[in-house]
C-alpha positions in Angstrom: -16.2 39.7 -28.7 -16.9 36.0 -29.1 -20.8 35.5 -29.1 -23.3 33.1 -30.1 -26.5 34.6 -29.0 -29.2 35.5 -31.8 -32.5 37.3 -31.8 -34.6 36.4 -35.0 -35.6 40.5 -34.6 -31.8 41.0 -34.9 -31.8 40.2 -38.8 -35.2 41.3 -40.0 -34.2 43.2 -42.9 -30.4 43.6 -42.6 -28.1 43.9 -45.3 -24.8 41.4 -45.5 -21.5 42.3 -47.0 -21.0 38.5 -47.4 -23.6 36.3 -48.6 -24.0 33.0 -50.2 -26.5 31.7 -52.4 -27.0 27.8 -52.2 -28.6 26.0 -55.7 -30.0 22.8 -55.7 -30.2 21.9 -59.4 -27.8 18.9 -59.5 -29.4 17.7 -55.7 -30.2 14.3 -57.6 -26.0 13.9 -58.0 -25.6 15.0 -54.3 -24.1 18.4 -55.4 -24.8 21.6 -53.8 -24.0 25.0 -56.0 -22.4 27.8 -53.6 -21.6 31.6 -54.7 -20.6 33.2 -52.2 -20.1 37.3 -52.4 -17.8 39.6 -50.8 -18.2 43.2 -50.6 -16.6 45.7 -49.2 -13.2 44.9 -50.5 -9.9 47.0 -49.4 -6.4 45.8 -50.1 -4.9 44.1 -52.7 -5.9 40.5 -51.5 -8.4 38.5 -49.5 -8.3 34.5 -48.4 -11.3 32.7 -47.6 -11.1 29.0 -45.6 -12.9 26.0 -45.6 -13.3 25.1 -41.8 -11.9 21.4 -41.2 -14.2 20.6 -38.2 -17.2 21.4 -36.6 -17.7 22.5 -33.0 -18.9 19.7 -30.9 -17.7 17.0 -33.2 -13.7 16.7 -32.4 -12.4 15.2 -35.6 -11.0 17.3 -38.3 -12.9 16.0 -41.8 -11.0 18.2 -43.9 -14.5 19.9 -45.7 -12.6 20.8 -48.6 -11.8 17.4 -50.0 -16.0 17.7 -50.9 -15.2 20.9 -52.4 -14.8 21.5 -56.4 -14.8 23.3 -59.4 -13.5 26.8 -57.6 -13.5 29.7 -59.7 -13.1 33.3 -58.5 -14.0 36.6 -59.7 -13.7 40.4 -59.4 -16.0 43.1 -60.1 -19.7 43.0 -60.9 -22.5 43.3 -63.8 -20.4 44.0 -67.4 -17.1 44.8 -65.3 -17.4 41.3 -63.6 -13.9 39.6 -64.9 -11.6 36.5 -63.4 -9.5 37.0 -60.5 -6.2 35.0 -60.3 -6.5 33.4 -56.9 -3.6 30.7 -54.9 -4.3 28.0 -52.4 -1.8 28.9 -49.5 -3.1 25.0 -48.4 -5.1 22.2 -48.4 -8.5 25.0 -47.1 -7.6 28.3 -47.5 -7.6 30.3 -50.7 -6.1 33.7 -51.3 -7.7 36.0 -54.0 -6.0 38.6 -55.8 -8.7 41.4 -55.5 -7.2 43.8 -58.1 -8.4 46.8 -56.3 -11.7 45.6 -56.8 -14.0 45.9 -54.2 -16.9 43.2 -54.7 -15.1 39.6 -55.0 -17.2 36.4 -56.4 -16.2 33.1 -55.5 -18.0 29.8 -57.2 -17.7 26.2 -56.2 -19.7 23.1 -55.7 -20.2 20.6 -52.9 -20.4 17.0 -53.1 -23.0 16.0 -50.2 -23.6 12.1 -49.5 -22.7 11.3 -46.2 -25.7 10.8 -43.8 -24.6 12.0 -40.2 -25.2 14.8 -37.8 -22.2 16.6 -38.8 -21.8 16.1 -42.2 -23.9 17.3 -45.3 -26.8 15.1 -47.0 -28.3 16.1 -50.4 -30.4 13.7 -52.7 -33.7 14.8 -55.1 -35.7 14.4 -51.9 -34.4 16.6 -49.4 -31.1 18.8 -48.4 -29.1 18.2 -44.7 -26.6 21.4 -44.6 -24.0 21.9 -41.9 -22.4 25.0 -43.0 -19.1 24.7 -41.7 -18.9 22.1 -44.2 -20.8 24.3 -47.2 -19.6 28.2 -46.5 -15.9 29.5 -46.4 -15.4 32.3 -44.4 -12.9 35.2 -44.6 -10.4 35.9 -42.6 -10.8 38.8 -40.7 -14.1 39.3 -41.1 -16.1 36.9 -39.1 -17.6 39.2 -36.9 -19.9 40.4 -39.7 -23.6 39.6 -40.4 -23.7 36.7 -43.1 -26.6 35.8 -45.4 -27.2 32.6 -46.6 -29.7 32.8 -49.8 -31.6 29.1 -50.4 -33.0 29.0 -54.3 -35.2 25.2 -54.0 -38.3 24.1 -55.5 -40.4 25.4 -52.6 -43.2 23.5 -54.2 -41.4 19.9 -54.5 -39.5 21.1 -51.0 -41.8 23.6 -48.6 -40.3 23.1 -45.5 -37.4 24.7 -43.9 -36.0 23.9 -40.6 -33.4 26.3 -38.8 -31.9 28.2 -36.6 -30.6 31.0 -38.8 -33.1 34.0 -39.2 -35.4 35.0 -41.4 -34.2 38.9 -43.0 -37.1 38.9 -45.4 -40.4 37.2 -47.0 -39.5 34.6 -49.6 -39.5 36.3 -53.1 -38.6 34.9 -56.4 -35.0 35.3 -55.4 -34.8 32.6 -53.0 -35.7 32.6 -49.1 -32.9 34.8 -47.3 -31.7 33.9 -43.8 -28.8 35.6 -41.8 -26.5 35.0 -38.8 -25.1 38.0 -36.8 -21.8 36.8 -37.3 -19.7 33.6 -39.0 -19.8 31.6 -35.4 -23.7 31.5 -35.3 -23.9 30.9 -39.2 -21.5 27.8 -38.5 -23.7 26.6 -35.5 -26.8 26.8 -37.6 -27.7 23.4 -39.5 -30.2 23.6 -42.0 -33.0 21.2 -43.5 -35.0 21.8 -46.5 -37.7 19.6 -47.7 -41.1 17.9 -47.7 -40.5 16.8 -43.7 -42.9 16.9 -41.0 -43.2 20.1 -38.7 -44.8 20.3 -35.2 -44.7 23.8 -33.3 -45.3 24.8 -29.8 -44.3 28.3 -27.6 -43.2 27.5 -24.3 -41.4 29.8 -21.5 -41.9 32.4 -23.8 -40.2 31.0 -27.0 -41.0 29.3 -30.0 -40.1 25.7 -30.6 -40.1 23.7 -33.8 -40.0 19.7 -34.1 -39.0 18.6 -37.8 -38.6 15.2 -38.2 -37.1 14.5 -42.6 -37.8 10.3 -42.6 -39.8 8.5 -44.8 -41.3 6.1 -42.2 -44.7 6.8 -39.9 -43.6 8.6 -36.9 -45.8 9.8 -34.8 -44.1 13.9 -34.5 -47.6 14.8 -32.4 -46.5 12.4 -29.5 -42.5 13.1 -29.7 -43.6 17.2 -29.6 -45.5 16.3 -26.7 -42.7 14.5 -24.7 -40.4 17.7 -26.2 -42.4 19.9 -24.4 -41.8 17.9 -21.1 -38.1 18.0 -21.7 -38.1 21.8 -22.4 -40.5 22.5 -19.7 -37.9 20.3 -16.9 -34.6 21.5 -18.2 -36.1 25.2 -18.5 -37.3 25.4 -14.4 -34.3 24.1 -13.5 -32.3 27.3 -14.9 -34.9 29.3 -14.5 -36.2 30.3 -18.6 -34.6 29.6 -21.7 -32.0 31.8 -23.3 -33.2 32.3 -26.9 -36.4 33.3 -28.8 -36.6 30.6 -31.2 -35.2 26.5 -30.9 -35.5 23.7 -33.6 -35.1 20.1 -33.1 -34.5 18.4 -35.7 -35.0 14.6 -35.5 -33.5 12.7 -38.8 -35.0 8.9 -38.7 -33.4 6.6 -41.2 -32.0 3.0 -40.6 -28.6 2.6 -38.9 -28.7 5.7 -37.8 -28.0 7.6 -34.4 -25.9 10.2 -32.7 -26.5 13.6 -32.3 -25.2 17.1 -32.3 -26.0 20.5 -30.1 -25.7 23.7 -30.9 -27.1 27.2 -29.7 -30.7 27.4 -30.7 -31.0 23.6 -32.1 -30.1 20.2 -32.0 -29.9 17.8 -34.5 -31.0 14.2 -33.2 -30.3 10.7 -35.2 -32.5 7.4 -34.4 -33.2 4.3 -36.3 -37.4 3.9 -37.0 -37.2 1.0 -34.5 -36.7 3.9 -31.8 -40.1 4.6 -31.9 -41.8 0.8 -31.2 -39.2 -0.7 -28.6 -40.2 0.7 -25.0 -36.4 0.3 -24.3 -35.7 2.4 -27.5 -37.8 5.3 -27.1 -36.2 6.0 -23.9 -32.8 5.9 -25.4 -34.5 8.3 -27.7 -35.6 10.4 -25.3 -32.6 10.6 -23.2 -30.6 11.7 -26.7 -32.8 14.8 -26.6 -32.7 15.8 -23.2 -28.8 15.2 -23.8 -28.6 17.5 -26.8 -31.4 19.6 -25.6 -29.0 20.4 -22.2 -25.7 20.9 -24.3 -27.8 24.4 -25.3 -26.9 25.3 -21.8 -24.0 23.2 -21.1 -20.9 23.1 -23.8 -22.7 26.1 -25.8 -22.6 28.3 -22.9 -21.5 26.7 -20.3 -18.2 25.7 -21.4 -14.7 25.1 -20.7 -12.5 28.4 -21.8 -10.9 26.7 -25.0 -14.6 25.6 -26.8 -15.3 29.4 -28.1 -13.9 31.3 -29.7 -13.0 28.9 -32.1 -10.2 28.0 -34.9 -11.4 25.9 -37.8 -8.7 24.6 -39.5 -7.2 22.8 -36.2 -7.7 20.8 -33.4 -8.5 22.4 -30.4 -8.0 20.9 -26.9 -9.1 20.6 -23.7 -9.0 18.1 -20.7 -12.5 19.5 -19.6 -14.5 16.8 -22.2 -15.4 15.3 -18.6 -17.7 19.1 -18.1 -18.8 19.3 -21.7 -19.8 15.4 -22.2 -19.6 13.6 -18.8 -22.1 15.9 -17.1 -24.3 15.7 -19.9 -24.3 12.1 -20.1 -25.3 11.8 -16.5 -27.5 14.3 -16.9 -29.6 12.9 -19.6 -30.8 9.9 -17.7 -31.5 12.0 -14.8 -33.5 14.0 -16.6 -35.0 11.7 -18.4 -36.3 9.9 -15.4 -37.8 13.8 -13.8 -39.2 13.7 -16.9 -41.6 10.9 -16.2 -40.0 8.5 -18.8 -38.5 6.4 -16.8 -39.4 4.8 -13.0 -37.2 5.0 -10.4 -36.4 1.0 -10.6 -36.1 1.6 -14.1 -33.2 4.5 -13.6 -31.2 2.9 -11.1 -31.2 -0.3 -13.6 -30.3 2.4 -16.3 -27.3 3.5 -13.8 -26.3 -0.7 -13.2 -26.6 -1.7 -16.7 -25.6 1.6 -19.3 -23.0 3.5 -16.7 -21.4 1.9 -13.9 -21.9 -1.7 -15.3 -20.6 -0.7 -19.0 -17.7 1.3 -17.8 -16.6 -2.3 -15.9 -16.1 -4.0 -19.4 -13.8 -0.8 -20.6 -10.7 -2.3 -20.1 -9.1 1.4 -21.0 -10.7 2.9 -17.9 -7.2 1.4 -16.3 -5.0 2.9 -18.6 -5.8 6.4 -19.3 -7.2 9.0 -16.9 -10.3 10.8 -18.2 -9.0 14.6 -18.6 -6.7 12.8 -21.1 -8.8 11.1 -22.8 -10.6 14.8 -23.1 -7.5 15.8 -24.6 -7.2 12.8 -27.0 -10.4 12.9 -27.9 -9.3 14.1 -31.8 -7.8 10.3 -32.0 -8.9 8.3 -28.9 -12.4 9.1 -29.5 -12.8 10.2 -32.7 -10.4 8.3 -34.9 -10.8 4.9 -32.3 -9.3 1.8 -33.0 -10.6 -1.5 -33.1 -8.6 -2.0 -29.7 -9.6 1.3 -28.6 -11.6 0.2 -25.4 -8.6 -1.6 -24.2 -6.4 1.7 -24.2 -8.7 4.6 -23.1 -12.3 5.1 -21.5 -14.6 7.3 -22.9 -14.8 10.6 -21.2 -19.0 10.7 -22.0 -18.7 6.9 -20.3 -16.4 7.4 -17.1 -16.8 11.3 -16.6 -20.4 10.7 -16.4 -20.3 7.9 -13.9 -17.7 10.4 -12.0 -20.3 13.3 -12.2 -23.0 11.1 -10.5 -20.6 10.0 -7.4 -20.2 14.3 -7.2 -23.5 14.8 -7.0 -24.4 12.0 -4.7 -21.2 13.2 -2.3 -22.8 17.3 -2.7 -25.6 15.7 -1.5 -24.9 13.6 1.4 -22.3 16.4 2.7 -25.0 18.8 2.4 -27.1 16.5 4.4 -29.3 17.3 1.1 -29.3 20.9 1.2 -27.1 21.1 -1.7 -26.9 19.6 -5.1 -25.3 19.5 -8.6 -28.1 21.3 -9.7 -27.4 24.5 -7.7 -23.5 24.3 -8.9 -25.1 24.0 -12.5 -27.0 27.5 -11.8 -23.7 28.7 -10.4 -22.1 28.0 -14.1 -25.2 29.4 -15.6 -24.8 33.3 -14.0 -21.6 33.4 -14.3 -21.8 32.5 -18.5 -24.4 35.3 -17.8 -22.2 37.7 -16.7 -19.5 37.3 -19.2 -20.7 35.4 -22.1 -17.5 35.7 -24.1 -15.6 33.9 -22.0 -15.6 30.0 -21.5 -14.7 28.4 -18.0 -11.5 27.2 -16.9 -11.0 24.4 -14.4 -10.3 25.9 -11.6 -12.8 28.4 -12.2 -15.2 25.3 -12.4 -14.2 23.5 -9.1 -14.8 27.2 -7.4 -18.2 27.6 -8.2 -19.2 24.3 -7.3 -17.7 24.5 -3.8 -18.9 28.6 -3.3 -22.4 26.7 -4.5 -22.6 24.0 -2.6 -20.4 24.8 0.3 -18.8 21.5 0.0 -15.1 21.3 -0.5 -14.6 18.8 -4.1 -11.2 20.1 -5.0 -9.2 17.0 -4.4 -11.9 14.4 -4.4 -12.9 15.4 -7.9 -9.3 16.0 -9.7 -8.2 12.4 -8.3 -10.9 10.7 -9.6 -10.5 12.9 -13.0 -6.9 12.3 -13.3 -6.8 9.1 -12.2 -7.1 5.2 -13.3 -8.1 3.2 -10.5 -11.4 2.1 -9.7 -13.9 4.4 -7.8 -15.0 4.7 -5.1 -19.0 3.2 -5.8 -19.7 2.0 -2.4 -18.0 4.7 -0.2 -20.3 7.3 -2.2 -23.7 5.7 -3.0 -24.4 4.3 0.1 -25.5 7.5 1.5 -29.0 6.9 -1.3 -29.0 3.4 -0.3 -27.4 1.7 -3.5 -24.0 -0.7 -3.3 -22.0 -2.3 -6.3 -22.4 -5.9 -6.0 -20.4 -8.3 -8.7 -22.3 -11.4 -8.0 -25.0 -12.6 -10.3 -28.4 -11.2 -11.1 -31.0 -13.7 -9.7 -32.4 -16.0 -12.8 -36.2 -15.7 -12.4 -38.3 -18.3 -12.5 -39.8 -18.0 -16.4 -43.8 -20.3 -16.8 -45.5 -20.8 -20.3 -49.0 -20.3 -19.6 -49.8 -20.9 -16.1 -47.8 -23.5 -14.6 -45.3 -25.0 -17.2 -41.8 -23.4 -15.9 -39.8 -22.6 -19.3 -36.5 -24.9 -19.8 -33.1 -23.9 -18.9 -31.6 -21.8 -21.3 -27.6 -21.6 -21.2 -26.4 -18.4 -20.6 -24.8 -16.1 -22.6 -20.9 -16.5 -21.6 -18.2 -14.5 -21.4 -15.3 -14.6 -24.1 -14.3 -10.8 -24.6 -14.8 -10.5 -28.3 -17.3 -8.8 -30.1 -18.2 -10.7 -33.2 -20.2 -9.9 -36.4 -21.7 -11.5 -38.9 -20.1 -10.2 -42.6 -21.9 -12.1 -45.5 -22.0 -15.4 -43.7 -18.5 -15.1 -42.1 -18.3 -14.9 -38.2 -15.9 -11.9 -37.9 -13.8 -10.8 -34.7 -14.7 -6.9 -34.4 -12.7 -6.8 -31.3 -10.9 -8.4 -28.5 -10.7 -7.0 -24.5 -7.4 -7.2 -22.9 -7.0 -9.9 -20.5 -10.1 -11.8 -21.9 -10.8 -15.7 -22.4 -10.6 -14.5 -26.5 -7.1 -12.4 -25.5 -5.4 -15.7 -23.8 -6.3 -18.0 -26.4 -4.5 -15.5 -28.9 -7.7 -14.7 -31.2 -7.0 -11.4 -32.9 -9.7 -8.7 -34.5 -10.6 -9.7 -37.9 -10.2 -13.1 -37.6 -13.2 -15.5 -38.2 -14.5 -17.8 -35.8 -15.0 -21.4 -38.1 -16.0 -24.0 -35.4 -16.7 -24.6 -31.7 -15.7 -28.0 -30.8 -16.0 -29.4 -34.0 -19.2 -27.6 -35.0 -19.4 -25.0 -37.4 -21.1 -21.7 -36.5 -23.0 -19.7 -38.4 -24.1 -17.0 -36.4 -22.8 -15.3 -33.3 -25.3 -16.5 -31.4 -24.1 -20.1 -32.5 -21.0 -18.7 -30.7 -22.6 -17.9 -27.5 -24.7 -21.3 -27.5 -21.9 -23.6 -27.7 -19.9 -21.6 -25.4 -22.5 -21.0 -23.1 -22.7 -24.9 -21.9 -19.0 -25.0 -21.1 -18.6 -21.9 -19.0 -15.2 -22.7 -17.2 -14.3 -25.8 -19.6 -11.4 -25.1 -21.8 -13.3 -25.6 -25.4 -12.1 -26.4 -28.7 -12.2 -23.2 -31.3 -11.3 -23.0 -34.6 -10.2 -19.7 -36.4 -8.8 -18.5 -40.0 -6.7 -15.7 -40.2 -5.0 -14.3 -43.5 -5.9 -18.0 -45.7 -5.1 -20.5 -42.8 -7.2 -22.3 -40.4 -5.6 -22.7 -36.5 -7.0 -24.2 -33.6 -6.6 -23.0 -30.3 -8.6 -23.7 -26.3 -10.6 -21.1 -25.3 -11.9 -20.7 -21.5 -15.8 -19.4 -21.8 -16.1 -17.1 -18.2 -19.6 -16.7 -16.9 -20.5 -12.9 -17.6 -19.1 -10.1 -15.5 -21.8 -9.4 -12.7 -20.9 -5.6 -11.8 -24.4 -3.9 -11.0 -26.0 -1.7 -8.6 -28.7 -2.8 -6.2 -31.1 -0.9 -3.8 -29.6 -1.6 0.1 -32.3 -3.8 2.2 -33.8 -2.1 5.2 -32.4 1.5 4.2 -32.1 4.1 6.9 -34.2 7.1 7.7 -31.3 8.9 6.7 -30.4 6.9 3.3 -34.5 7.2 2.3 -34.0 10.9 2.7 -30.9 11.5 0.5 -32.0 9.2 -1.9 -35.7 11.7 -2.6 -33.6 14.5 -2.7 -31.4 12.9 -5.1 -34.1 11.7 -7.3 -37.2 13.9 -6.7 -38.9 15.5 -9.9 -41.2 19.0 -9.8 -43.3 17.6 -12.6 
């Protein structure tokens, strides 16, 4: 049965038929050495697989186009001998075993790509993701695996994971095991000379490790941890594991993260940590990754577990797995205490509602498919990509915040999505082999809430019109309003007021700047940059005659002729054009507080947004 759950008492001193012993020697060339060892051999052939994807990250990368120098062998000490072996495709290998019953297999990894889901190795430290370092066998996956590191412990004494200890470090290596191949695969690993914070809370240990090179300060981000564990945990009541790591990787340009079982691996750029606005972005990520331990690990729609490597797998649930996290994050970000209320309903206005207004896609594709398409749409997108689908993190999110403001107002506040979330949580409890299905999903938040959703929900899911903002948010006292934010009134010192400064205008191209050139990145359907037929990748020259240098140069001389047709010059493929282009003033969607709110409206809105801390 599929399972994900691990005790670290579970592996103390086990013994593996299939282990793998990682080497570090070449780390300064980005390689990883892997032998991985099969006993228990029957038949006349085995095949082992490199996965093509890893769970939570819907894109197949083909792992074994990083993999090399594959030799195979039969047999061990002075009968060891080579075993003819065949690639049946581009991942899986099949072994002629020979009647042997130990099989060797040898390879090396080529690691230099710094994300969340992709291996990292330099002289300094080691990011694994072991879907993307360990085949597997077929037909054997439900056996313990042990994963043998052999490092400098001395230029590298930290290790940060999920898997288990099975024994003391020795000469040998340090030894770690998974019960089975699923919980090795959702087990990153990182070895090296990074800071460690630990705390126990709600009976479990929790590690921080935070691999950068920059001064962060990992006392203060354990301490803000131990607020998200502490919210997220009283809300279901305990934790469901012994042991969690986060791990927080801080290195320019980066960000993202990834969730899995009994960790998270977080990405933020060193500014994260001395813009106000930042940290809370940061701190959001982790209560979004920290929440995907319960929701999309557990919690999850019936496709996501078990799983198949080597191919997509889909769902049109993305909107359960990503949407409620994503408005969950925020919210729990703000009960947190890291955020105000003003501060969250801005948050709401300005990264959700507001944002989704500027997806031009949000028209043209419903959000269970772009679940589906999330392998391409998502994934793989295009430069025009927000013009043909909206994100389902983006728009399911905003459409799990009108649910839970309707479970609340038809509850009169009795009910929330909280109590449907506890709903999901005993049934995973009851059977945890088994993800959800929709239906299944939609029933437990009506027998939950006592609120029929059914057909609200599914027409807002499947469809592309707008939603409904006003009908639903009223009831806590917010409205959509497009009409533009008040300028305030900006003094140097005392009493000098601060000159008019244009403002930034609307044109419906992104632009960059690429080595001096003023680069189209893309281009929004229907814009003032779509009508005056500029195209992605072309390069904005001049504005009226001037040249620009910057894309703020772009926005200045646009910005004093909102409304004006105005004069741009472009080059595409070796020529120069000219063409008129309309600047717009910006798009004004937003959410504000009602004036004069009713009893009634006051009290939905603290049930909605009351905190226990």
């Amino acid at each position: 049965m599929y399972s994900i759950e691990q005790r670290d008492e579970q592996l103390r001193g086990t013994t593996a038929a299939i282990t793998y012993t990682l080497g570090f020697d070449r780390a300064a060339q980005h390689l990883i050495s892997v032998r991985m060892r099969i006993d228990n051999v029957t038949g006349d052939a085995i095949t082992v697989v490199m996965p093509s994807w890893s769970p939570g990250s819907y894109k197949i990368r083909d792992y074994a186009g990083y993999q090399g120098n594959v030799t195979t062998w039969v047999g061990t000490g002075a009968n060891r001998k080579s075993a003819p072996s065949k690639w049946r495709d581009k991942a899986s290998l099949v072994i002629d075993t020979k009647g042997a019953s130990t099989v060797e297999i040898d390879y090396v990894i080529y690691a230099h790509e710094r994300t969340v889901r992709t291996n990292h190795v330099n002289r300094f430290h080691a990011f694994l993701v072991p879907t993307a370092v360990c085949m597997y066998v077929e037909g054997r996956t439900d056996e313990i695996h042990h994963v043998m590191l052999t490092h400098n412990t001395s230029a590298w004494p930290s290790v940060s994971t999920s898997l288990s200890p099975v024994q003391a470090p020795s000469q040998q290596g340090m030894l770690f095991g998974a019960l089975n191949y699923d919980v090795l695969a959702d087990s990153p690993i990182e070895i090296g000379d990074h800071q460690v914070q630990t705390f126990d809370l709600a009976g479990a240990k929790h590690e921080v490790a935070v691999p950068t090179n920059f001064s962060i300060d990992v006392m203060w981000l354990s301490k803000q941890i131990k607020r998200i564990v502490t919210v997220e945990a009283e809300m279901f009541g305990g934790v469901p594991y012994d042991r969690y790591v986060f791990i927080i990787q801080v290195y320019p340009g980066a960000g993202g993260g990834l969730e899995h079982a009994r960790s998270s691996v977080n990405a933020v750029d060193p500014s994260a940590m001395l813009d106000k606005t930042k940290v809370i972005g940061l701190l959001s990520l982790l209560c979004h990754e920290y929440f995907h331990l319960w929701n999309v690990k557990r919690i999850r729609p019936v496709e996501l577990g078990p799983f198949d490597y080597t191919r997509e797998t889909y769902t049109p649930m993305l909107w359960l797995a990503e949407g409620l996290t994503s408005y969950y994050d925020d919210l729990l970000a703000y009960r947190c205490g890291f955020s105000t209320e003003k501060e969250y309903i801005e948050i709401l206005s300005k990264d959700h509602i507001g944002k989704l207004a500027t997806v031009p896609g949000r028209n043209a594709m419903s959000t269970r498919d772009s679940s589906t398409l999330a392998w391409l749409k998502l994934y793989m997108a295009s430069p025009d990509g927000s013009n043909r689908f909206p994100s389902y993190y983006l728009k399911g999110g905003v459409i799990i915040l009108l649910l839970d403001v309707y479970i609340i107002d038809h509850s009169d506040g009795k009910y929330s999505l909280d109590d449907a979330m506890r709903a999901f949580w005993k049934r995973y409890q009851a059977d945890p082999s088994r993800g959800l299905t929709e239906n299944e999903v939609i029933g437990l938040i009506e027998e939950s809430t006592k609120i029929q959703i059914k057909d609200r929900l599914m027409s807002w899911l499947n469809g592309t019109t707008e939603l409904p903002y006003n009908e639903i948010l009223e009831a806590v006292a917010l409205k959509v309003v497009d009409t533009p934010k008040p300028i305030e009134s900006v003094k140097i010192g005392e009493a000098v007021t601060f000159a008019n400064v244009p403002p930034a205008p609307y044109l419906g191209m992104a632009l960059a700047d690429s080595g001096g050139r003023i680069v189209v990145k893309s281009v929004e359907d229907g814009s003032p940059a779509a009508q005056a037929g500029i195209g992605i990748d072309d390069e904005i020259v001049a504005i009226e005659g001037k040249r620009v240098a910057s894309p703020a140069n772009v926005d200045h001389y646009c910005g004093v002729r909102i409304g004006v047709p105005t004069e741009l010059t472009g080059h595409c493929d070796g020529r120069l054009y000219t063409t008129t282009i309309t600047p717009l003033a910006q798009p004004t969607l937003r959410v504000i507080e009602i004036e004069q709110p009713s009893d009634r409206q006051k009290e939905m809105r603290n049930r909605w947004l009351r905190r226990t801390l």
